[in-house]
C-alpha positions in Angstrom: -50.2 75.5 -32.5 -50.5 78.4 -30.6 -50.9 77.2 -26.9 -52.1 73.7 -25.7 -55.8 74.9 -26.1 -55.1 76.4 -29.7 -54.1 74.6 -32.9 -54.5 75.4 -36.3 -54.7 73.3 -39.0 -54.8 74.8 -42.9 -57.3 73.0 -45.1 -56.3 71.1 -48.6 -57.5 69.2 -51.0 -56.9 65.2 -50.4 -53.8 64.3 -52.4 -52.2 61.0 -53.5 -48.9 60.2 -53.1 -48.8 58.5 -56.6 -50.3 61.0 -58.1 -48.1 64.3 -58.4 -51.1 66.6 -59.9 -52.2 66.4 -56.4 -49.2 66.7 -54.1 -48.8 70.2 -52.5 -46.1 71.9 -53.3 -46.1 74.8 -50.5 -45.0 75.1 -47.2 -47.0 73.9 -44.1 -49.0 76.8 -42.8 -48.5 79.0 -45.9 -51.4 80.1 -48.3 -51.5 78.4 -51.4 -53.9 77.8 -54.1 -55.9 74.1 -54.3 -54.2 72.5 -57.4 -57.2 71.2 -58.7 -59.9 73.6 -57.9 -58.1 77.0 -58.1 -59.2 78.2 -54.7 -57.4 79.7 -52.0 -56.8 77.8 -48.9 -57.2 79.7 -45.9 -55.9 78.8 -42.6 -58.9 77.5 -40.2 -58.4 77.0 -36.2 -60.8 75.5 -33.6 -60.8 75.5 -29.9 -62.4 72.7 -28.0 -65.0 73.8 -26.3 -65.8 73.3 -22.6 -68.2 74.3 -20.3 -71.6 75.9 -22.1 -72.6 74.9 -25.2 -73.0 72.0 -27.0 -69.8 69.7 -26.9 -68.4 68.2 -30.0 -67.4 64.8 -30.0 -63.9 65.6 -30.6 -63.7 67.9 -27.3 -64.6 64.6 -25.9 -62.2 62.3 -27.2 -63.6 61.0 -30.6 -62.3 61.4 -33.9 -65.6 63.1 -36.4 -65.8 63.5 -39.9 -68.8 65.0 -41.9 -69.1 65.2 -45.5 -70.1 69.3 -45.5 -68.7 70.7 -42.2 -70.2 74.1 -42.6 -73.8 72.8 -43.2 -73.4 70.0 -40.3 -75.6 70.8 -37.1 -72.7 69.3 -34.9 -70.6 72.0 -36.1 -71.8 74.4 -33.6 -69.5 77.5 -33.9 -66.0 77.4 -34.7 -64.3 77.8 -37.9 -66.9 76.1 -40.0 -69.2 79.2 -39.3 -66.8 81.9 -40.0 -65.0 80.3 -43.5 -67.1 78.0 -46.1 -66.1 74.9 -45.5 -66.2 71.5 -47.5 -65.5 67.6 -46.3 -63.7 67.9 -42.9 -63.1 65.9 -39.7 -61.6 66.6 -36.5 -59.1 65.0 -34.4 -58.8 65.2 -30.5 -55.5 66.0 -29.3 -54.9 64.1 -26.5 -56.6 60.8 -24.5 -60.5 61.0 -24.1 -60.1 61.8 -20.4 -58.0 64.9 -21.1 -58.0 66.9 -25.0 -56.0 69.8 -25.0 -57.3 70.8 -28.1 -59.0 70.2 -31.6 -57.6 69.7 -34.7 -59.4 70.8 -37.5 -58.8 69.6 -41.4 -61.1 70.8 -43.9 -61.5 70.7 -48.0 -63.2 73.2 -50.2 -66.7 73.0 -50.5 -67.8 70.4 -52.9 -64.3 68.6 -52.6 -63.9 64.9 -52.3 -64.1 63.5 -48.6 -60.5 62.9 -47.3 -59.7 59.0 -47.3 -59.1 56.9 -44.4 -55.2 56.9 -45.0 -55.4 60.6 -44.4 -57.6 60.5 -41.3 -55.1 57.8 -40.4 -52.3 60.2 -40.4 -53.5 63.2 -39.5 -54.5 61.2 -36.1 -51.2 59.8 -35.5 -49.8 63.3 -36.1 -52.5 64.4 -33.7 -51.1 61.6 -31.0 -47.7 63.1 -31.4 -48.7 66.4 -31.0 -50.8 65.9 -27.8 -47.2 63.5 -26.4 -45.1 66.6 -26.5 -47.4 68.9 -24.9 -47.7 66.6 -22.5 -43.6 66.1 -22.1 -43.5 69.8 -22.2 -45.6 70.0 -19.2 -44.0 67.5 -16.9 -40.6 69.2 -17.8 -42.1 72.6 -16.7 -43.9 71.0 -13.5 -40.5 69.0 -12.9 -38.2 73.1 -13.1 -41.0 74.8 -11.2 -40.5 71.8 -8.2 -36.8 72.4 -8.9 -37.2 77.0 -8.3 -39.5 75.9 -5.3 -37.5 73.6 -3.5 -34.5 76.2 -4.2 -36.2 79.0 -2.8 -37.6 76.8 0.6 -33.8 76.4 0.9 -32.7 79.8 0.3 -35.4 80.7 3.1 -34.4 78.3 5.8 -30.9 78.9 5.4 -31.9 83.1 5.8 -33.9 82.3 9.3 -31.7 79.4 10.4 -28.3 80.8 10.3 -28.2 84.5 8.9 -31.4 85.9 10.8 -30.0 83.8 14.3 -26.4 85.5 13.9 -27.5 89.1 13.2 -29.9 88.5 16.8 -26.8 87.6 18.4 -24.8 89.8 17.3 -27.4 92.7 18.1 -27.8 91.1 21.4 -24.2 91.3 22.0 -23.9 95.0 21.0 -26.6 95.6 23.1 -25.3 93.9 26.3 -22.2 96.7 26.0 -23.8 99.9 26.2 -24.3 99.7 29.9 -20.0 99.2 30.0 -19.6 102.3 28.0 -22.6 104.5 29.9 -19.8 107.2 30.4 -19.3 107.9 26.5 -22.7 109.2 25.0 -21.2 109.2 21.3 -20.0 105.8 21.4 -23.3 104.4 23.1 -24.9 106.2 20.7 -22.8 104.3 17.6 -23.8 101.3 19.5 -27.2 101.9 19.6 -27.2 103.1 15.8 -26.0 99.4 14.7 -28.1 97.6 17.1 -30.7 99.6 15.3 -29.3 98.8 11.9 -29.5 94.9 12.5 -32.5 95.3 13.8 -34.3 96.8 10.3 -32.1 94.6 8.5 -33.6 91.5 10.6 -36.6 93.2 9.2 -36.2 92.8 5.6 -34.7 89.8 5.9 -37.7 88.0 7.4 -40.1 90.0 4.7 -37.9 88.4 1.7 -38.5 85.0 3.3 -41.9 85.8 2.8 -41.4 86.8 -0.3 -40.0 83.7 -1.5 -42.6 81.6 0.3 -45.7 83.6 -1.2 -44.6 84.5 -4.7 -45.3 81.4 -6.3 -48.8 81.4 -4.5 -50.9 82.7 -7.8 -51.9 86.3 -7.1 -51.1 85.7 -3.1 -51.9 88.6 -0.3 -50.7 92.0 0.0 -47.4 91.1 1.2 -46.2 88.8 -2.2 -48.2 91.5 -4.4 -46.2 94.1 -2.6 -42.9 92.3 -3.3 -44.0 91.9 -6.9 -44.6 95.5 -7.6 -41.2 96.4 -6.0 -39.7 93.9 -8.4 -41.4 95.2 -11.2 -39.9 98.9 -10.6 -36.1 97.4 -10.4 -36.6 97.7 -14.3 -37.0 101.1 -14.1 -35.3 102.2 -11.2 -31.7 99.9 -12.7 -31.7 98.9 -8.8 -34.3 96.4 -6.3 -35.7 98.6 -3.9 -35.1 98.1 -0.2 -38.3 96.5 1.1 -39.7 96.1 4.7 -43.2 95.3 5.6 -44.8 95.0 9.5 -48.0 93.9 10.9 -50.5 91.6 9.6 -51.1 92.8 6.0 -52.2 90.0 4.5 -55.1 89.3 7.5 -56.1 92.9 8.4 -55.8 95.0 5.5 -58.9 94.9 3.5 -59.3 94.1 -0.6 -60.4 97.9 -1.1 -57.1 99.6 0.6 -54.6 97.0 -0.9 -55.5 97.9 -4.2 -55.2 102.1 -3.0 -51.6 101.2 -1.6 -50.3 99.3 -4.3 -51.4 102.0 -6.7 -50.2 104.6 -4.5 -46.6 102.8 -4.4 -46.3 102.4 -7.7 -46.6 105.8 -8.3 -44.4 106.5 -5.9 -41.6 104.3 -7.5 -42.2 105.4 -11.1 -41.8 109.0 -9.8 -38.5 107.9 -8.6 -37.5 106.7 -11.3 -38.4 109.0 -13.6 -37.8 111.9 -11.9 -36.0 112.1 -9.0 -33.2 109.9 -10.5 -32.5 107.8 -7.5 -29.5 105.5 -6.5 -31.5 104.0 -3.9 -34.5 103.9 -2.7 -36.5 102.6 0.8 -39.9 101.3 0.8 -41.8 100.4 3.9 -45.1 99.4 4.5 -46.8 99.0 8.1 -50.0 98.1 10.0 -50.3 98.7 13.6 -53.0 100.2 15.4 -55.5 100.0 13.1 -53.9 102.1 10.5 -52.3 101.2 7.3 -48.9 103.0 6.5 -46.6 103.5 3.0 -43.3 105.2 3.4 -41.2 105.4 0.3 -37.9 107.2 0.7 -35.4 107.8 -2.3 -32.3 109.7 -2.5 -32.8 111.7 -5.6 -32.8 115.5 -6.6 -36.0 115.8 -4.6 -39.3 117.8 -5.4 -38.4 120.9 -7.7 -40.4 123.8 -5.6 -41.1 125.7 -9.1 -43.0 122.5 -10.7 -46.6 123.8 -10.4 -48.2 120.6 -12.4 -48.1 117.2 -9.4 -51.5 116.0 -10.6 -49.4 112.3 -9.7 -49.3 113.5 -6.0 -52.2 114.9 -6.2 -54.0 111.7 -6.8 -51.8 110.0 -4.2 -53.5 112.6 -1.4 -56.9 112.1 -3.0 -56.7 108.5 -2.3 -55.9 108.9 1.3 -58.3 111.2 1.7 -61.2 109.8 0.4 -60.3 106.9 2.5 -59.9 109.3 6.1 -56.3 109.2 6.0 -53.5 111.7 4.7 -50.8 112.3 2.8 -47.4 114.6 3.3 -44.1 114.9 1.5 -40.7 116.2 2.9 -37.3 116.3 2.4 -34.8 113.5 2.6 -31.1 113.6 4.1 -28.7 114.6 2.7 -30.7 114.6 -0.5 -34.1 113.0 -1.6 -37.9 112.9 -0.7 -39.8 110.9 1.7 -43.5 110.1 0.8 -45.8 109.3 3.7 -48.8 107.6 3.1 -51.4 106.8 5.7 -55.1 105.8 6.1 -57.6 104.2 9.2 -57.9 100.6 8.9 -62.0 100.1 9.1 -63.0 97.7 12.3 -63.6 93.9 11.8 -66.7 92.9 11.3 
C-alpha cells in the first residue's frame, strides 16, 4: 500500500491449497508467470474514487465481483481500463461510512472466477489492513496532541516567567540612568542593554507566535515567515535570528507576502552561499502603512568587482514594481545589510 488512499493488489490465478500445480511460488508483490496459463502477472492498483464520476460500489463500502472486469460497465476507469483484465472483485478497505481505499484482485482474462474461500480471505486481509491504518492514525493524532500541548507549554512558560523577568529587569536598568546622569559612557552601557532586552523581548514574543501558528496548516505571514527562516538553518548550519513587528498577518496583503517571502529567501540563500555567515539577523516590520525586510549577516560582504547580481537585481525589481525600494550597505565590523521596503495599499 502506498498511502491510505492507495493500495495495490497483484493479480493471480485462483489456487488450491490441496493442489500444489496451483500454489504460487513467488513472492508477494513480485512478477511472476500464471502457472497454468503462462502469462505474466502484472501488478494492478485502484483508487476509490470520490467526488465526480460514477462511484463504485466498493468506494461505498460493498464488496463486488464481476466475471470479466475489463468489459464490466461498473468498472468505470481504474486499472481495468489500462491492463486486460479477467475475473476480479474488489474489496473496501475500511467500514461503509469511511473506505480508505480499494483493493483490487484480478485473474487473466478468460481465467476461472476466484471462489468464495478466496473472496473470504482477501476481505478479512482487507479488514486487517483498513484496522492498522486506522491504529496508525490515532497514534499520529494522539503524538501531534502530545508536540501541541508541548509547545502551548513552552509558550506560556516564555510569556509567563522569561518575557516578565527580562521587563523587570529592563525596567530596573532603566530606573538607574537618572542616578548615573553625570557619566555619559556608563548611561550609555545602560541604555545599550535596556535596548538589548528590549529586541530580545522582541523575538521572544515572535517565537511564541511561532509555536502557536506553525501547526495552523499554511497559517499567515508571520508562521510562513518562521518556516522559511527554518528552512535556511539547513543551509546556513545556524537558525537565523528572527523578529517581526506590526500586524502582518491582518494588514499585509496575499500579493506582497508572497514578494517578501521570495525576497527573503533570496536573501538567506545569498548568505549562505556566499557571504559565508556565522550569524545572521532577520527582521520584518509594518508600521505606517509600509511593509519592511531587513536581513543583516556578518559574512565577507558584497565583492565590489562581481559585475553579475541578477539575484539583487530581481530583489530591487520586486520593490519597484510594487513603489517601494531596495538598498544594500555595509555591515559592522563585517557583513551586509539588505533593506527591503514597499507602501502597503489602503484598506478597502
Amino acid at each position: 500500500m502506498a498511502g491510505p488512499a492507495t493500495t495495490h493488489a497483484w493479480s493471480r490465478s485462483p489456487y488450491s491449497p490441496a493442489d500444489p500445480r496451483t500454489r504460487p511460488s513467488h513472492p508477494a508483490g513480485t512478477t511472476a508467470t500464471a502457472p497454468r496459463r503462462g502469462r505474466r502477472i502484472r501488478p494492478v492498483a485502484h483508487r476509490a474514487t470520490s467526488g465526480g464520476g460514477r462511484r463504485r460500489p466498493a468506494a461505498a463500502g460493498e464488496t463486488v465481483t464481476s466475471d470479466a472486469v475489463s468489459v464490466d460497465p461498473r468498472a468505470d476507469g481504474g486499472s481495468s481500463s489500462v491492463v486486460d483484465l479477467g475475473p476480479a472483485f474488489y474489496v473496501p478497505l475500511g467500514t461503509r461510512d469511511h473506505v480508505r481505499g480499494v483493493l483490487l484482485v484480478a485473474n487473466v482474462p478468460g481465467g476461472r472466477v476466484f471462489p468464495d474461500a478466496v473472496v473470504d480471505m482477501v476481505i478479512c486481509f482487507g479488514n486487517q489492513a483498513a484496522l492498522t491504518l486506522e491504529v496508525a492514525e490515532h497514534r499520529q493524532d494522539a503524538e501531534r496532541m502530545l508536540v501541541l500541548g508541548d509547545r502551548d507549554r513552552i509558550a506560556r512558560d516564555l510569556h509567563d516567567l522569561v518575557i516578565q523577568r527580562l521587563f523587570a529587569g529592563a525596567l530596573t536598568l532603566q530606573s538607574t540612568l537618572g542616578r548615573v546622569a553625570d557619566r555619559p559612557q556608563v548611561s550609555e552601557r545602560i541604555q545599550q542593554v535596556v535596548d538589548d532586552l528590549d529586541d530580545t523581548i522582541k523575538v521572544i514574543r515572535s517565537t511564541i507566535y511561532g509555536l502557536r501558528e506553525s501547526d495552523r496548516g499554511r497559517g499567515g505571514l508571520r508562521a510562513r515567515v518562521v518556516t522559511e527562516t527554518d528552512r535556511a538553518a539547513e543551509a546556513l548550519g545556524f537558525t537565523p535570528a528572527l523578529r517581526m513587528t506590526g500586524l502582518l498577518d491582518t494588514d499585509v496583503p496575499a500579493e506582497y507576502a508572497e514578494h517578501l517571502l521570495a525576497v527573503l529567501g533570496e536573501a538567506l540563500s545569498n548568505a549562505a552561499r556566499h557571504a559565508h555567515a556565522t550569524a545572521v539577523d532577520v527582521g520584518v516590520d509594518v508600521s505606517d502603512r509600509t511593509l519592511r525586510l531587513r536581513v543583516r549577516d556578518n559574512g565577507r560582504g558584497i565583492d565590489p568587482a562581481t559585475t553579475r547580481r541578477s539575484g539583487l537585481a530581481n530583489l530591487r525589481r520586486r520593490a519597484e514594481n510594487l513603489g517601494g525600494g531596495f538598498s544594500t550597505s555595509s555591515n559592522q565590523p563585517s557583513g551586509t545589510v539588505l533593506a527591503w521596503s514597499v507602501p502597503l495599499p489602503l484598506p478597502s
